[in-house]
C-alpha positions, -999 to +999 in steps of 0.1 A: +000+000+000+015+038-008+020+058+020-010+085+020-001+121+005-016+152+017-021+184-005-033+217+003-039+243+013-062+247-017-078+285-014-108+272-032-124+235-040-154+229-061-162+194-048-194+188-069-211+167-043-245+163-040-255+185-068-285+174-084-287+150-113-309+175-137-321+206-140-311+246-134-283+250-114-277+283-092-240+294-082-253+289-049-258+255-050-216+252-058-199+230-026-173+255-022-149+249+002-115+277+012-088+265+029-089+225+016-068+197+019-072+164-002-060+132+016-051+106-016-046+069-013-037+045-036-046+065-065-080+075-047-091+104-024-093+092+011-106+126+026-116+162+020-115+191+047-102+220+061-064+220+056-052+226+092-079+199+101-067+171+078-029+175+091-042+168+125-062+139+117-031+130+098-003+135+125+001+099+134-002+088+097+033+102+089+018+114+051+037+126+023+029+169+020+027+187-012+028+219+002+005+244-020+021+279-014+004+295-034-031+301-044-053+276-064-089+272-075-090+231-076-123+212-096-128+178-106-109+168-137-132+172-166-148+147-188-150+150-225-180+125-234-183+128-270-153+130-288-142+119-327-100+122-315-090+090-334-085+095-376-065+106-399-058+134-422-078+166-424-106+186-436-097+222-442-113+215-478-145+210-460-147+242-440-138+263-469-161+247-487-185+256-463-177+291-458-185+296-496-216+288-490-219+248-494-239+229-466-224+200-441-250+180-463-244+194-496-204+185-492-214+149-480-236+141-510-207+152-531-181+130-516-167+149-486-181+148-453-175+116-432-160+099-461-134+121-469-119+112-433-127+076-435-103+072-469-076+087-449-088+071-421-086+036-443-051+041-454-036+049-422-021+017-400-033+009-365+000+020-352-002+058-367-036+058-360-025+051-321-003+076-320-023+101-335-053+092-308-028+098-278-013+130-293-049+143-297-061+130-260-029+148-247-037+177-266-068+175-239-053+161-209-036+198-212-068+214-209-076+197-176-098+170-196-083+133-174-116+111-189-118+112-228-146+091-247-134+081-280-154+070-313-148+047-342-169+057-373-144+068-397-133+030-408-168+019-415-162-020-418-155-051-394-121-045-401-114-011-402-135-005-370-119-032-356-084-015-363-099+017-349-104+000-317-077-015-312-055+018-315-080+036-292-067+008-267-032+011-274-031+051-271-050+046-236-019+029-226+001+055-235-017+089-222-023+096-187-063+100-193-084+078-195-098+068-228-136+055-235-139+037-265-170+036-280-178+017-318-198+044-345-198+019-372-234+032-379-221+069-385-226+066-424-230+047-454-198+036-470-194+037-504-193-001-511-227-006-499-246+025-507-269+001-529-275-017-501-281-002-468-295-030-447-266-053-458-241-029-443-262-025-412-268-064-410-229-063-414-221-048-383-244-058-361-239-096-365-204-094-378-188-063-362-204-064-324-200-097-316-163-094-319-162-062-301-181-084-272-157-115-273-122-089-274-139-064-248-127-038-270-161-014-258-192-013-245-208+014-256-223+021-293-233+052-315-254+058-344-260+089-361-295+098-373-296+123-402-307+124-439-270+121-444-268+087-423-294+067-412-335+063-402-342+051-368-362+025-387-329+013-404-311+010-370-333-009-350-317-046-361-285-030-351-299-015-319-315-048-311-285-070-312-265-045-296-291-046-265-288-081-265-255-085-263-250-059-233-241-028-255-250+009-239-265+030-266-259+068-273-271+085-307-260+114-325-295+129-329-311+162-336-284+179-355-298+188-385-333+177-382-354+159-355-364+127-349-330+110-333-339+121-302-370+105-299-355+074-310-331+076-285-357+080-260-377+047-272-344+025-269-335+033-234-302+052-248-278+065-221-274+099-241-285+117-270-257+140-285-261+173-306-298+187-305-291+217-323-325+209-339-346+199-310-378+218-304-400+219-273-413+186-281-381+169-281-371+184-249-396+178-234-391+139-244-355+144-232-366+160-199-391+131-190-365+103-199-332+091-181-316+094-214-289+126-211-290+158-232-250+165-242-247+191-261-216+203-287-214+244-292-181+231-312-201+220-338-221+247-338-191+270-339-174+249-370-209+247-390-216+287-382-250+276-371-273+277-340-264+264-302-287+239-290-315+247-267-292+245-235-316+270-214-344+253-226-330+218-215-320+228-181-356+245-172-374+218-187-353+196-158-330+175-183-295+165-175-276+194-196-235+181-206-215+198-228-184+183-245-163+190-277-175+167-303-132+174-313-133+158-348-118+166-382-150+180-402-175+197-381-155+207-351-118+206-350-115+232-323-114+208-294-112+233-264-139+223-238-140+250-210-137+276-241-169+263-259-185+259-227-179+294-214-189+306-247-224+287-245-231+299-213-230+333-224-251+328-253-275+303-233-271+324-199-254+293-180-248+302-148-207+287-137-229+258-118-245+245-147-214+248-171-189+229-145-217+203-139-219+196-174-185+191-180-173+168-144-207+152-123-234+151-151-208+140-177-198+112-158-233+104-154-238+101-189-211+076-195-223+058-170-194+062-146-197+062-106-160+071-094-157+105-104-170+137-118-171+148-081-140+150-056-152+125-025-139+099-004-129+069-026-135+086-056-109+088-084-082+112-078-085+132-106-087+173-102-076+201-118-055+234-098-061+268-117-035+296-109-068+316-098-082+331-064-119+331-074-134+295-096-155+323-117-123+333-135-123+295-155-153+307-174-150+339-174-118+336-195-130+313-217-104+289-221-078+317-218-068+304-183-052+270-188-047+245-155-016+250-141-010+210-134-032+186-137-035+154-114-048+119-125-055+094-101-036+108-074-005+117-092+004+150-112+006+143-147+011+182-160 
């Protein structure tokens, strides 16, 4: 067992405990505690308290200090739930083409898009591929960002998703963070079977997911409904089997047009990601469901069009998270507390809502139990801003990078 470490004094800690699971969030409601000390453990946190009270509980325990002397703003590390981070090559083509005036759809129906990412995607090997993951997921870890979720999507067959997933696995035994792989076989068409839809589908889901099951290479799955992608009616086969076999579902939904999130509502899906389109009707769905709203203002900033509904979400009493959706088309920006901030003041977030949506509700909506929050025998993952006041990490927006980083108990930046 490793002898216990100390740290502190912390001038301000944002625990997250006990916040509520949905709805509005006042500043009020923030645990906010001055004058901290974190007890760590074995790569877990053993206590939180005053400072000057944990060194005298700890007198007799002989722990390792790391004196803080000077002042910090400490939160929960962040987690990133919906995030594109492994591919290959790029597509600046794209967004030029798109500032001329061309739609997301109008360059996918002409070849670019999705698929122009999956050919590079295609031609890369598993070990660039890896090493382009982990430089990606550091570029995050830098951000504070120590839980990553990471899709497929761009290989689009049982082999080429299969290679995707395995070089999501060997970057998250390089990087410090921790990596969540999840398969997005169902994020297009390919090209080989746009004459025949249902074979693809049928493909993956009796080809593609029983291998993922039988390597334990994931256990979640996407699937992104849009004119440019799929029907709900067209994914239930796939949606089935993955059920069957023990698969969590999240869907891309509501992006460009509705209906997604109402599918994901009817399959018991753990989230439903975008809703840039979503009206009251599909919030309302949302609201009344235990699927989560997460949200992605980087999309929105990389396409030039409208947030989603975030106020709307939160009053209605959904589960409002907000992560980057970081991939090579739509948003390549990939600079959480940044987009976040900016939403909020478009959206009029208060700080409570934004920091919930990016540490204890995102955890929540990958189905994770040991962190998000900083608690006894939680993960010891947190973040120290060079900061007297937590308002300055949005009120920068993203201008104020962490000044170190900490995953599970150890500094790692």
């Amino acid at each position: 067992m490793s002898v216990p470490m100390l740290i502190g004094p912390i001038h301000q800690l944002l625990t997250m405990q006990g916040l509520p699971r949905r709805g509005s969030l006042k500043d009020e409601q923030l645990p906010l505690l001055n004058n901290a000390g974190i007890l760590i453990k074995n790569g877990l946190i053993d206590d939180i308290d005053d400072y000057e009270v944990l060194l005298k509980k700890t007198e007799n325990q002989d722990p390792n200090h790391h004196f803080l002397n000077q002042k910090f703003v400490a939160v929960p590390g962040f987690i990133d739930v919906h995030t594109h981070i492994c591919f290959a090559g790029s597509r600046a083509a794209d967004f030029a083409l798109r500032n001329s005036g061309k739609t997301y759809l109008e360059i996918a129906a002409s070849g670019g898009g999705i698929r122009r990412t999956v050919t590079h995607t295609r031609n890369a090997s598993r070990e660039s591929l890896s090493a382009l993951t982990a430089k990606n997921a550091n570029y995050l870890l830098k951000q504070g960002i120590t839980t990553i979720e990471v899709k497929t999507g761009y290989g689009l067959s049982v082999e080429e998703e299969l290679k995707m997933l395995y070089a999501i696995r060997d970057a998250d035994a390089e990087v410090a963070a921790d990596l969540v792989p999840t398969c997005l076989a169902a994020h297009t068409i390919p090209k080989e079977f746009s004459e025949n839809r249902a074979g693809y589908i049928q493909t993956i889901a009796q080809e593609l997911l029983p291998k993922i099951k039988v390597e334990n290479l994931c256990r979640r799955i996407d699937a992104f409904i849009e004119k440019s992608a799929f029907t709900g009616m067209e994914l239930m086969p796939y949606f089935s089997k993955a059920k069957e076999l023990g698969f969590e579902i999240t869907i891309h939904a509501d992006q460009f047009t509705t209906g997604g999130s109402q599918v994901a509502v009817e399959v018991g899906a753990i989230s439903a990601d975008h809703l840039e389109a979503s009206t009251d009707k599909e919030i309302a769905l949302l609201a009344n469901s235990e699927t989560v709203p997460v949200v992605l203002p980087g999309a929105s900033l990389g396409l030039g069009m409208s947030f989603a509904p975030a106020r709307k979400i939160l009053d209605a009493g959904g589960s409002l998270v907000i992560a980057t959706d970081f991939n090579p088309g739509s948003a390549p920006m990939g600079q959480l507390v940044a987009e976040a901030s900016i939403l909020a003041a478009y959206e009029k977030l208060s700080n409570a809502e934004v920091l919930a949506a990016i540490t204890c509700r995102a955890a929540n909506a990958l189905g994770l139990t040991d962190r998000g929050v900083l608690q006894k025998n939680k993960i010891a993952d947190w973040v120290f801003y060079d900061a007297d006041d937590y308002r300055e990490i949005t009120y920068q927006q993203g201008r104020l990078q962490p000044a170190q980083v900490w995953k599970r108990g150890a500094r790692v930046l």
